[in-house]
C-alpha positions as CSV (number, residue, x, y, z in Angstrom):
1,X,91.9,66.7,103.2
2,X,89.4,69.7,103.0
3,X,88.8,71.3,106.6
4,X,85.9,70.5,108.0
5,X,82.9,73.7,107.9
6,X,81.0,74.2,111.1
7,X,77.6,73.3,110.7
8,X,76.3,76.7,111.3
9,X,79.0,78.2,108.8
10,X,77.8,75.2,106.5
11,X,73.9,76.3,106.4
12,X,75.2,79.8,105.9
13,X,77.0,79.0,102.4
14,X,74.3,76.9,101.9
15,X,71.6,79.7,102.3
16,X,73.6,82.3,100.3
17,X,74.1,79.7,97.2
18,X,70.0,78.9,97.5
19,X,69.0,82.7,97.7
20,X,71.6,83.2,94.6
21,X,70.3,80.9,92.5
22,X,66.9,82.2,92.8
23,X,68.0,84.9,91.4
24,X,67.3,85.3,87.7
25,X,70.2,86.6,85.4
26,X,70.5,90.7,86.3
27,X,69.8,91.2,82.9
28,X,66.4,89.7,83.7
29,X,66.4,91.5,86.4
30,X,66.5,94.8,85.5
31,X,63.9,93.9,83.0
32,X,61.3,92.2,85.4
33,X,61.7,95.0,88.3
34,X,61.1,97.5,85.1
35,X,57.7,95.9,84.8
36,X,57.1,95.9,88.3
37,X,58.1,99.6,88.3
38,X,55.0,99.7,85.6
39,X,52.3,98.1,87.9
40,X,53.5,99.4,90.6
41,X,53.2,103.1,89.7
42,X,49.6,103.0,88.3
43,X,48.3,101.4,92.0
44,X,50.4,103.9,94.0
45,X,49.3,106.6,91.3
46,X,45.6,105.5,92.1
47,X,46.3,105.5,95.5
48,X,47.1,108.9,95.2
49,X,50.7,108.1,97.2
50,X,52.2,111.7,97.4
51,X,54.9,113.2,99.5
52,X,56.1,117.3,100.7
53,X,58.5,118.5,97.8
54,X,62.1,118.8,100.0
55,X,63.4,120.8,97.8
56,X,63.3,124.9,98.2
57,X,61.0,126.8,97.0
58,X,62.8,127.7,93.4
59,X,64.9,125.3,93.0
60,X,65.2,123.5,89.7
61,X,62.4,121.1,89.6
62,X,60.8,121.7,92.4
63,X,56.9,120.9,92.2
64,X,54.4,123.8,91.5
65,X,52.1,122.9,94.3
66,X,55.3,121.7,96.8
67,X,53.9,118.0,96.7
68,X,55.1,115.0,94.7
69,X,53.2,112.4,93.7
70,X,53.5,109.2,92.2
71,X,52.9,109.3,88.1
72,X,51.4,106.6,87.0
73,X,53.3,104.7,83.5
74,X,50.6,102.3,83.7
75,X,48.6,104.6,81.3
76,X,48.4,105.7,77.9
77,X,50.7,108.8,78.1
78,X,52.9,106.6,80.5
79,X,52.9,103.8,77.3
80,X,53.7,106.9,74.6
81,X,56.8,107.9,76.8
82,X,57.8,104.6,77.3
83,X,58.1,103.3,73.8
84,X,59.5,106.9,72.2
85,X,62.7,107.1,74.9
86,X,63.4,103.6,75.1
87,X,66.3,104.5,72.5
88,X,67.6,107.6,74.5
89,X,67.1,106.0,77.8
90,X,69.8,104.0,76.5
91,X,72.0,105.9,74.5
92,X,72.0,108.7,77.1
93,X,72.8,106.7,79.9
94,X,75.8,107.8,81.5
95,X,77.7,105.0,82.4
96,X,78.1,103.8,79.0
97,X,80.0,106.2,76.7
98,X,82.8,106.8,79.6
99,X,83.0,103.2,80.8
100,X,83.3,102.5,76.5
101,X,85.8,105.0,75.6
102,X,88.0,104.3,78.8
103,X,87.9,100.7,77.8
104,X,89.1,101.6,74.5
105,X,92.5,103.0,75.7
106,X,93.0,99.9,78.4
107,X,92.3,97.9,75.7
108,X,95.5,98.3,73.8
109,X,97.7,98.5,77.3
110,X,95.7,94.6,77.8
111,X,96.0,93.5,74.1
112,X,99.4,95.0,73.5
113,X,100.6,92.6,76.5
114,X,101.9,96.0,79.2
115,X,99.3,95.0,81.6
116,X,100.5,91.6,81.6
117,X,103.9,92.0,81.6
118,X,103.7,94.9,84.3
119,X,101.9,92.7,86.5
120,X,104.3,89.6,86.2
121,X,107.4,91.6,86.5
122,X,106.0,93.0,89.8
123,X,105.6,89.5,91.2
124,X,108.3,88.1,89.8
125,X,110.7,90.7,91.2
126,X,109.7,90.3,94.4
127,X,111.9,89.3,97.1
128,X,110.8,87.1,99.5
129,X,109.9,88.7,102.3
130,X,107.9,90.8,99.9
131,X,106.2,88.9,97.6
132,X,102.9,88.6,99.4
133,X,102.8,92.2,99.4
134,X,103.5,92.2,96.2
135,X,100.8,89.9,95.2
136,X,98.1,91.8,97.1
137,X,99.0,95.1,96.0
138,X,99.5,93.5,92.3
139,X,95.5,92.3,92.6
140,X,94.5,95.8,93.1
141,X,96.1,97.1,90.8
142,X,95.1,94.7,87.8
143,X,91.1,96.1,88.7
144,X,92.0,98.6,85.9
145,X,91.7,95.7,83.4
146,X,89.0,94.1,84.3
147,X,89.6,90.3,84.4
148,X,94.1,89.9,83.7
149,X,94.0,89.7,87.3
150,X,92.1,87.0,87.4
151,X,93.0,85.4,84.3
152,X,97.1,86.2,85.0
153,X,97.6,87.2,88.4
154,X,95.6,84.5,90.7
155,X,97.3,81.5,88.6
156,X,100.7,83.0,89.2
157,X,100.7,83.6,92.5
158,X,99.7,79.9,93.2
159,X,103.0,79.1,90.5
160,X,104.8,81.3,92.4
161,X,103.8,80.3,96.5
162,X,104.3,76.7,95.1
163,X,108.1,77.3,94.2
164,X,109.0,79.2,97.1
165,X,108.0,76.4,99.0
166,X,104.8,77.6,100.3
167,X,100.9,76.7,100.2
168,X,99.9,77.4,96.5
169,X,96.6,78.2,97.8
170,X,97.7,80.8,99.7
171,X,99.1,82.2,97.2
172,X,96.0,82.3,95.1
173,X,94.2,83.4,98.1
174,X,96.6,86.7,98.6
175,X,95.7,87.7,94.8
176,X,92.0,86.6,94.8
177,X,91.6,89.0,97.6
178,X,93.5,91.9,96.3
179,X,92.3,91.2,92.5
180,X,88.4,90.8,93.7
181,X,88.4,91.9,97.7
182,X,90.2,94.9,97.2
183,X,88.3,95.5,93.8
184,X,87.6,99.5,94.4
185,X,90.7,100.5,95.8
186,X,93.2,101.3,93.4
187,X,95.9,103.9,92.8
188,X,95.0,104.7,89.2
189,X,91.7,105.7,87.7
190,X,90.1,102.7,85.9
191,X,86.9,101.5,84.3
192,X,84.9,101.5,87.1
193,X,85.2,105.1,88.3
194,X,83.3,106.2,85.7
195,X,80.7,103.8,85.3
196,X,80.0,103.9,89.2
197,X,80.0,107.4,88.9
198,X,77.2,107.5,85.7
199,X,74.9,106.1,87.8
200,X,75.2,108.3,91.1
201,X,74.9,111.1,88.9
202,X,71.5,110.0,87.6
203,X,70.3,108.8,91.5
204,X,71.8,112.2,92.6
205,X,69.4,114.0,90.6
206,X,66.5,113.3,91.3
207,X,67.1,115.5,94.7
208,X,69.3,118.1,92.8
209,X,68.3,117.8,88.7
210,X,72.2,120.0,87.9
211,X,74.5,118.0,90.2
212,X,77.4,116.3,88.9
213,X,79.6,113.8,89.8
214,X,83.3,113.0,88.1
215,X,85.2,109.9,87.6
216,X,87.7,111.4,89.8
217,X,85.5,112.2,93.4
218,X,86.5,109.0,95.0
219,X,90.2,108.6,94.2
220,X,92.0,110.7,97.5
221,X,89.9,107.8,99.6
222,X,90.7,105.0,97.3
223,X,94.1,105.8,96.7
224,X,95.0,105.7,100.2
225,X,92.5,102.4,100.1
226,X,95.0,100.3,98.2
227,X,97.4,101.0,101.1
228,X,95.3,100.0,103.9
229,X,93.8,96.5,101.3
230,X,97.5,95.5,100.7
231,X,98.7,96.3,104.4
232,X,95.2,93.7,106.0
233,X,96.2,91.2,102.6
234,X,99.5,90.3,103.5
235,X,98.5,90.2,107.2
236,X,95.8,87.9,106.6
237,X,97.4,85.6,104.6
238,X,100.6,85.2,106.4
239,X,99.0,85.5,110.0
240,X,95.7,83.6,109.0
241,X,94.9,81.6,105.9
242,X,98.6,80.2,105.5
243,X,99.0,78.9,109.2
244,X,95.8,77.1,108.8
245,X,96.5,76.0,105.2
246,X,99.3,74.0,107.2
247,X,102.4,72.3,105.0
248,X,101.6,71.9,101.0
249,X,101.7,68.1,100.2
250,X,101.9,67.8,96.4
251,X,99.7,64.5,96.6
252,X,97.0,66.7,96.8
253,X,97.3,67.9,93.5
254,X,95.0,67.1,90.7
255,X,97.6,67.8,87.7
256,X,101.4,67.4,87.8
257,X,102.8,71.1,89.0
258,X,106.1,70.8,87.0
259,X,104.4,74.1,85.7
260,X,107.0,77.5,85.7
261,X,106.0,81.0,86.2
262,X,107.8,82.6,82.9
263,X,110.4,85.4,83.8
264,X,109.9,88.4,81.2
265,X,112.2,88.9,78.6
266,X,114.8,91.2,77.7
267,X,112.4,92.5,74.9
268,X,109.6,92.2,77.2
269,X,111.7,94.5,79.8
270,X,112.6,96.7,77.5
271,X,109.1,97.4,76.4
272,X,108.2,98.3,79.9
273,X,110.8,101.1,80.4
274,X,109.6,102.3,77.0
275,X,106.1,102.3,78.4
276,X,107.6,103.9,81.5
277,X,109.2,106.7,79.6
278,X,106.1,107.3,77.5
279,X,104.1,107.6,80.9
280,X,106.6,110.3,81.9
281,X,106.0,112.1,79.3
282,X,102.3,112.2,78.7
283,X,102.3,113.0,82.8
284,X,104.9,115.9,82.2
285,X,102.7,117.2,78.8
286,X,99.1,117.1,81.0
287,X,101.0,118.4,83.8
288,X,101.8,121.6,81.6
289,X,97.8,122.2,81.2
290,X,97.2,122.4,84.9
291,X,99.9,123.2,86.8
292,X,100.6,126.4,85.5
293,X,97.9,129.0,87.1
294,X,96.9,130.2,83.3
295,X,97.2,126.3,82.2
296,X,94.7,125.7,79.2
297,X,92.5,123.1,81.1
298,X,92.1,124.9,84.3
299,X,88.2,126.7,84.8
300,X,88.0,129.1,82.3
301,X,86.8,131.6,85.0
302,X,88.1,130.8,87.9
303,X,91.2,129.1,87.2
304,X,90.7,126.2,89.8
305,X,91.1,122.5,89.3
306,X,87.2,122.3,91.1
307,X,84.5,122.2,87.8
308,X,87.2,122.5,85.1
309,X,87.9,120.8,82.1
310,X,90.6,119.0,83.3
311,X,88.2,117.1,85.5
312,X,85.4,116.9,83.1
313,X,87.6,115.3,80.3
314,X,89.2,112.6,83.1
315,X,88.1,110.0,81.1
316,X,89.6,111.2,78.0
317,X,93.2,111.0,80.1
318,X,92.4,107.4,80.8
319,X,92.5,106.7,77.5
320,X,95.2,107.8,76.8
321,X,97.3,106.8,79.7
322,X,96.3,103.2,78.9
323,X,96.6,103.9,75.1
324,X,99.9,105.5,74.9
325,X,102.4,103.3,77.1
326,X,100.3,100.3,75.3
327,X,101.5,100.9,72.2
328,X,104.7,102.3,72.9
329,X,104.9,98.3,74.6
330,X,104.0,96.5,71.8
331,X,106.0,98.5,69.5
332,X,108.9,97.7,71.4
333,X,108.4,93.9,71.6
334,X,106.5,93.5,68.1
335,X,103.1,92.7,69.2
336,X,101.9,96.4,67.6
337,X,102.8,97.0,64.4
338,X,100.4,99.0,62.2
339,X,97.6,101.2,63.3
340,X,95.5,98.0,62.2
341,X,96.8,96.5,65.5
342,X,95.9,99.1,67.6
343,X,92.3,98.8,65.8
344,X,92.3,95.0,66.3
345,X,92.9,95.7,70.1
346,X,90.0,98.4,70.6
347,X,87.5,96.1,68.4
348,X,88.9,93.0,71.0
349,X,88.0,94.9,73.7
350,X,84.8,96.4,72.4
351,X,83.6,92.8,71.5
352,X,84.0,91.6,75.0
353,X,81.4,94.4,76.4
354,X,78.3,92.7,74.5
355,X,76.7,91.2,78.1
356,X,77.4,94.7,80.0
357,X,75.6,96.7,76.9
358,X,73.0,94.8,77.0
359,X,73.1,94.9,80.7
360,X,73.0,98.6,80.2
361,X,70.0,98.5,77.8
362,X,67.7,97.3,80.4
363,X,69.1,98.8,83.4
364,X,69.1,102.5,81.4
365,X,65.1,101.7,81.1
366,X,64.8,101.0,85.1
367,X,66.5,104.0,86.2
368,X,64.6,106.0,83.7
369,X,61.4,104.8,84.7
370,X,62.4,104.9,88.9
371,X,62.9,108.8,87.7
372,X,59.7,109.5,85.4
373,X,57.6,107.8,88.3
374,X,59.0,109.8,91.1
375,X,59.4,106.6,93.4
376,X,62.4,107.5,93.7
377,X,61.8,111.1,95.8
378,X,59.1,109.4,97.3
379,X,61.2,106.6,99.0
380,X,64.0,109.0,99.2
381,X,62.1,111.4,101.6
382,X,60.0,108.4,103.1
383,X,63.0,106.5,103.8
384,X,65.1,110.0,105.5
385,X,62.1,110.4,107.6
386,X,62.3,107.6,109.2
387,X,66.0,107.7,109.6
388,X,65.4,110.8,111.7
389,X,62.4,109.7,113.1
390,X,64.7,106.8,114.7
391,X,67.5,109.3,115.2
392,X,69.6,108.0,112.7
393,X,71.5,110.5,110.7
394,X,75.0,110.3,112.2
395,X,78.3,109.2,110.7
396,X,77.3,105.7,112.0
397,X,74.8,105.3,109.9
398,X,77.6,104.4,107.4
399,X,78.5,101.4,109.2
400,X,74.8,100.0,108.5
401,X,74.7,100.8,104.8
402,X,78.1,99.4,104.3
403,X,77.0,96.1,105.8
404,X,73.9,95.9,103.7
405,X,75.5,96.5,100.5
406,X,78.3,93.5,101.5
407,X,75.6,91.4,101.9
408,X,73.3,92.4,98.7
409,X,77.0,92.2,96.9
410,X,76.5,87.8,98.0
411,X,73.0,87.8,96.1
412,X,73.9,90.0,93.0
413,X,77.5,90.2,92.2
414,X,78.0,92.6,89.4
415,X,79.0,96.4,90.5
416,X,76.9,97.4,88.3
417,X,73.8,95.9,88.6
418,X,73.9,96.1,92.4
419,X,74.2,99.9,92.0
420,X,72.0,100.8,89.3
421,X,69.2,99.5,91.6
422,X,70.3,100.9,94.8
423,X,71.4,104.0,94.0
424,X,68.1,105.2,92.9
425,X,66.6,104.6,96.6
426,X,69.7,105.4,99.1
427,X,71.8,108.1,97.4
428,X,68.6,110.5,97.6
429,X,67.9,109.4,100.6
430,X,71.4,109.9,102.2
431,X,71.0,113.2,100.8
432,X,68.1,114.3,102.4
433,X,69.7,114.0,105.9
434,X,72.9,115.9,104.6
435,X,75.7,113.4,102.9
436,X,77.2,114.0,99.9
437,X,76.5,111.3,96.6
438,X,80.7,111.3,96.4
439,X,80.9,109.9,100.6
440,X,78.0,107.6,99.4
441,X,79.1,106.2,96.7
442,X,82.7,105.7,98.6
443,X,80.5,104.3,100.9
444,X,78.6,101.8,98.7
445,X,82.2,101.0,97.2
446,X,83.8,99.5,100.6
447,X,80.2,97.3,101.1
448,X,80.5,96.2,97.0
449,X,84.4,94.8,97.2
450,X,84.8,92.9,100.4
451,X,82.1,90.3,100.0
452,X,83.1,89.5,96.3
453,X,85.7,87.0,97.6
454,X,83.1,84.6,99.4
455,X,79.9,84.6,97.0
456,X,79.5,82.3,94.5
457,X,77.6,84.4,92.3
458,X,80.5,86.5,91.4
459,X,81.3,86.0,87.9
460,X,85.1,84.2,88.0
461,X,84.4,82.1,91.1
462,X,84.3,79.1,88.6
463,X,87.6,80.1,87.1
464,X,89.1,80.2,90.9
465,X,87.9,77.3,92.2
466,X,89.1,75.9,89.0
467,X,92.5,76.9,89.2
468,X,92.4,75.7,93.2
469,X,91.4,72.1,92.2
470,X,94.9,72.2,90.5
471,X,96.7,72.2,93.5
472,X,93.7,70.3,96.0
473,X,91.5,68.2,94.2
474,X,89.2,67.5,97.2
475,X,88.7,71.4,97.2
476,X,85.0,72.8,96.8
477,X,83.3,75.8,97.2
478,X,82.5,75.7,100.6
479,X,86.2,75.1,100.9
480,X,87.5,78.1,99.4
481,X,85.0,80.8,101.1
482,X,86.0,79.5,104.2
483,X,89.7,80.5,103.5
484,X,88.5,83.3,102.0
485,X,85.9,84.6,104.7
486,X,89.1,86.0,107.0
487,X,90.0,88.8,104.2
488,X,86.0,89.5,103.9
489,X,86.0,90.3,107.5
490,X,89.0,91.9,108.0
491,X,88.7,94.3,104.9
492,X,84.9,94.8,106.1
493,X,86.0,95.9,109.7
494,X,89.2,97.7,108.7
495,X,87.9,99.6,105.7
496,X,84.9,100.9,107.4
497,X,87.0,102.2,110.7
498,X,89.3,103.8,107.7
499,X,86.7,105.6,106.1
500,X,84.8,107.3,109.2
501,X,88.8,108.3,110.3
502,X,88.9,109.7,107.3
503,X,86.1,111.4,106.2
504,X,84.5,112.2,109.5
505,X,87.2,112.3,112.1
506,X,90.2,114.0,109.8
507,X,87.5,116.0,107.6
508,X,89.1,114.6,104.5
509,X,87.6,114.5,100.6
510,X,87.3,111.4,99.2
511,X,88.3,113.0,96.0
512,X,89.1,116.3,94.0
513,X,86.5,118.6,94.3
514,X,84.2,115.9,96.6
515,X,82.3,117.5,99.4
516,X,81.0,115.7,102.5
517,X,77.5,116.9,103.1
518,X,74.7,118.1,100.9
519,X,72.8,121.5,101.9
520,X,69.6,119.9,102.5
521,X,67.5,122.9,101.5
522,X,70.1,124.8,100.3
């Protein structure tokens, strides 16, 4: 029997699943706010909306006259530039190439079976005492291949609860939250780094037109993340959502569960201490570039990690640390070959980024137009006005713009999308009263992962509630955010208090090179 939902919990889900599906697609989306940005900027244009330049005098971009005013794209220059860079608005957005070519080498780790294999040996090895642990941290870490830990993970978890005697849902509650709740924390780059990171780099300059921001500037905080995710995971589940959960009967069950989680091989182990070996050694080969003081991808100049190539090609090193140990793998246990293999797998995983490309075609155009229109400095140095006009500038202003983004993340679930339409208003903004884009985005990150777990918008809510049904067939949606909502609040809370220890109490970067304040007027 499904627990009851308290009434005002009930209108809640209720409101969140109304206001979601009045959403269009975010494909649509991006196209229909483009159109508003359109209209929009020929009245404010007309109105003559303007606001001071906050930039110094000389700085790049900076306005002759030290005003900025709203250019109007309802026009027929605004028309001519329109229709000759919708092409290069696309093809030069940032996001796309990185977040493609990373995708390329975790492609053949995916297709080769590593990823799979790694992740079910980690669960499966597990003592008891450990394994929900285990489970938690083995969600966060499947976020480098985008859905395996949704697809693998969550099902095996339930598998593996269920013959250990416990709630299957539990199970698949420990690895939803780590695979989905704990979706920006991991110890590894992945594909999200960079494509989070594209779009900062575009909001970021509109205030400062050479900034740049690297895969890399969040990974000290979210490295030290998947610690703090695993750690609240396991606590919730066994302190929480198991006790609750109560004793498993199995007449609950929609299906018979005579189903077995599959042990791995001795080929299959074998491949992994291959894969193991080759990581070794293309860490030992990169280390040899930049540890040595003269090493080849250090700054040409300076000889720092800070600005150097290293850092610049990070996305090149994903590749190949996905690549590599992938094919090693499926050399070892036969499901790589040939070089046509390790094609098949990269055209696989190319074929199954159609929605995000076009996704990217029309949010490229949105963030180009926010840009050409200058709505973006104007809301930016509107919206930090008022901030300090209300006196709020201080390192507790996070706590706000975390919530907001948790609760935008229940209307529009896709990282993405929620970014490439934010970004453009609050990383200026932030940096007009002195943050850094890097503690922003780290910022936007925590807000973007913790209420993936209870909306139904997110894109494998379906497949979980799907897999849940197995094991409780009265089980519905309402259900399953309701066991879910503990790990929203708890990562919410706990996340939040670790980043303001962390960058504003120890002073720490939230990645290589990753300042925490911006020289406003510097």
């Amino acid at each position: 029997m499904a627990p009851a939902r308290p009434g005002l919990f009930n209108r809640f889900l209720n409101g969140v699943e109304w206001l979601g599906n009045l959403l269009p697609h975010p494909i649509t989306l991006f196209a229909l706010f483009s159109l508003a940005l359109i209209l929009a900027s020929g009245i404010a244009a007309w109105f003559g909306v303007s606001v001071v330049d906050p930039r110094p005098e000389g700085a790049p971009g900076r306005s002759s006259d030290g005003m900025i005013t709203v250019v109007s794209l309802l026009s027929a220059e605004g028309l001519q530039r329109i229709v000759s860079n919708l092409v290069t608005n696309f093809t030069g957005f940032a996001p796309l190439g990185t977040v493609l070519v990373a995708l390329l080498g975790v492609g053949i780790a995916e297709h080769s079976g590593l990823l799979s294999a790694a992740m079910r040996g980690m669960v499966m090895s597990a003592s008891k005492r450990m394994v929900t642990l285990t489970v938690v941290f083995a969600g966060i870490m499947s976020n480098t291949a985008a859905e395996l830990g949704y697809v693998v993970l969550i099902p095996l978890a339930a598998m593996i609860f269920h013959s250990l005697g416990r709630h299957p849902l539990a199970g698949l509650a420990a690895a939803f939250a780590g695979v989905s709740g704990g979706y920006s924390a991991n110890l590894l780059l992945g594909t999200v780094d960079p494509l989070l990171a594209g779009i900062t780099q575009i909001a970021a300059r509109i205030i400062d037109p050479g900034y740049v921001v690297g895969p890399e500037v969040n990974w000290y905080f979210m490295f030290i993340s998947t610690f703090l995710i695993t750690g609240l995971g396991a606590w919730v589940t066994e302190k929480i959502v198991e006790p609750k959960l109560g004793k498993y009967d199995p007449s609950e069950a929609s299906v018979p569960l005579d189903q077995q989680a599959e042990s791995l091989t001795a080929r299959e182990k074998r491949g992994l201490w291959s894969a193991l070996v080759a990581v070794l050694v293309v860490s030992g080969l990169l280390a040899l570039t930049v540890v040595p003081a003269d090493g080849i991808l250090r700054h040409p100049e300076t000889g720092a990690i800070a600005g150097s190539p290293f850092l610049h090609g990070i996305v090149a090193f994903i590749f190949v640390f996905f690549a590599v140990p992938g094919f090693v793998y499926g050399k070892v246990v036969g499901t790589m070959t040939s070089d046509k293999d390790v094609i098949k797998a990269m055209s696989t995983s190319m074929s199954t980024m159609g929605m995000y490309i076009v996704l990217v075609f029309f949010a490229a155009q949105f963030v180009a137009y926010f840009s050409w229109t200058n709505f973006g400095t104007v809301f930016a140095v509107k919206g930090a006005g008022a901030l300090q006009a209300l006196g709020l500038t201080g390192p507790g202003l996070f706590f706000g713009f975390i919530l907001m983004c948790a609760v935008i993340n229940l209307m529009i679930g896709s990282a993405s999308a929620q970014w490439a339409v934010t970004a453009p208003i609050f990383v200026p903004m932030l940096m007009l009263i002195g943050y850094s884009p890097e503690v922003i985005q780290a910022a936007y990150r925590i807000g973007d992962s913790v209420t993936n777990i209870i909306t139904p918008m997110m894109s494998y809510f379906g497949l979980i509630l799907a897999v849940a049904v197995r094991y409780q067939k009265s089980l519905g949606i309402g259900t399953l955010i309701a066991t879910m909502l503990p790990y929203t609040l708890v990562f919410l809370v706990g996340w939040s208090l670790l980043f303001y220890v962390w960058v504003f109490v120890l002073g720490l970067p939230v990645g290589p090179g990753a300042a925490t304040f911006y020289p406003v007027g510097g």
